[in-house]
C-alpha positions in Angstrom: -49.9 48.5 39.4 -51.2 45.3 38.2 -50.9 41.5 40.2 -52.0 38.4 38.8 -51.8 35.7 41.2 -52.1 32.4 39.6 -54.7 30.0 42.0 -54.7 26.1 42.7 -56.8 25.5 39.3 -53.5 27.3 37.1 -56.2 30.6 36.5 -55.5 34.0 36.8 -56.9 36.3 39.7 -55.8 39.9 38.6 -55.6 43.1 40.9 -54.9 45.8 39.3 -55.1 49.4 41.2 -57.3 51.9 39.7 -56.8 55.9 39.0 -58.4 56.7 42.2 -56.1 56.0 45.3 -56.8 52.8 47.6 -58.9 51.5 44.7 -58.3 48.5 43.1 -61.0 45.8 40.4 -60.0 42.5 40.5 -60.7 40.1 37.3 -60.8 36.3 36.8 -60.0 34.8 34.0 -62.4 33.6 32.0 -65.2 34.9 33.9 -64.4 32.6 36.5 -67.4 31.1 38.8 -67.3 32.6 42.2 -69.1 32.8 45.5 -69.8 36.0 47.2 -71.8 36.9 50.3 -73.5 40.5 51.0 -71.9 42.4 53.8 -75.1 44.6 54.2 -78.6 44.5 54.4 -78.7 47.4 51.4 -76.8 44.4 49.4 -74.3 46.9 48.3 -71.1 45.8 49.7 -69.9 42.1 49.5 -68.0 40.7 52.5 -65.8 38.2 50.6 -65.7 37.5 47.1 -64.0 33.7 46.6 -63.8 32.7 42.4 -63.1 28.9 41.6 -59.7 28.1 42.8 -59.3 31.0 45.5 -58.1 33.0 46.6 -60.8 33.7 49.2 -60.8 37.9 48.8 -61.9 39.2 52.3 -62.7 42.1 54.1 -60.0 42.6 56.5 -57.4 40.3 54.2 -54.6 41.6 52.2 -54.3 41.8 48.5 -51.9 39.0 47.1 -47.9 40.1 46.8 -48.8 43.5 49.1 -49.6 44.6 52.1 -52.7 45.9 51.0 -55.3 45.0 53.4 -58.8 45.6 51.5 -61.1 47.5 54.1 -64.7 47.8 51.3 -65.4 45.0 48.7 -68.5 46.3 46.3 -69.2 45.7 42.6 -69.8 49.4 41.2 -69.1 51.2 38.1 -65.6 52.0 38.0 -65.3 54.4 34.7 -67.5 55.7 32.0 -65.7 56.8 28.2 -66.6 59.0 26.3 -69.7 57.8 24.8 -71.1 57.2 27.9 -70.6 53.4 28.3 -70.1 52.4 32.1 -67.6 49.9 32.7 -68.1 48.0 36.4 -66.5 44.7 38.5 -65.9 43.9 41.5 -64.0 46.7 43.4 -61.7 46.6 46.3 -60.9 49.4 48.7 -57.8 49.3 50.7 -56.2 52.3 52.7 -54.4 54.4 49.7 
């Protein structure tokens, strides 16, 4: 499943749900600026993620167009091919 939600600037946010269940990576386009803020004092889990032109992408709020509500925001490696290349972004848990 794949949601691009078009923001207040007219670029795309895109969720789109990963292999694994209640995972989803979420891209902006263009490589979007954002704002983030650590949710730990390990640094490894973001409590909100907000690119230029929202939305705001919170723990405890609800992926665009579902009912999805994202309970882990990190930024981890999300698949390695066959050569060994990691690929990683910003990664969204929700309850599968």
């Amino acid at each position: 499943m794949k949601i691009i939600y078009k923001n207040r600037i007219g670029d795309n946010v895109t969720f789109a749900r990963l292999e694994e269940p209640g995972k989803w990576i979420v891209r902006f386009d263009d490589e979007l600026s954002y704002r983030a803020a650590y949710a730990s004092e390990d640094c490894k889990d973001l409590a909100f993620v907000d690119p230029a032109g929202g939305p705001c992408i919170a723990v405890g709020s609800v992926i665009p167009k579902t009912k999805y509500e994202i309970t882990r925001i990190c930024h981890e490696t999300y698949h390695v091919d066959s050569n060994g290349f990691e690929y990683s972004g910003i990664i969204l848990y929700t309850q599968a």
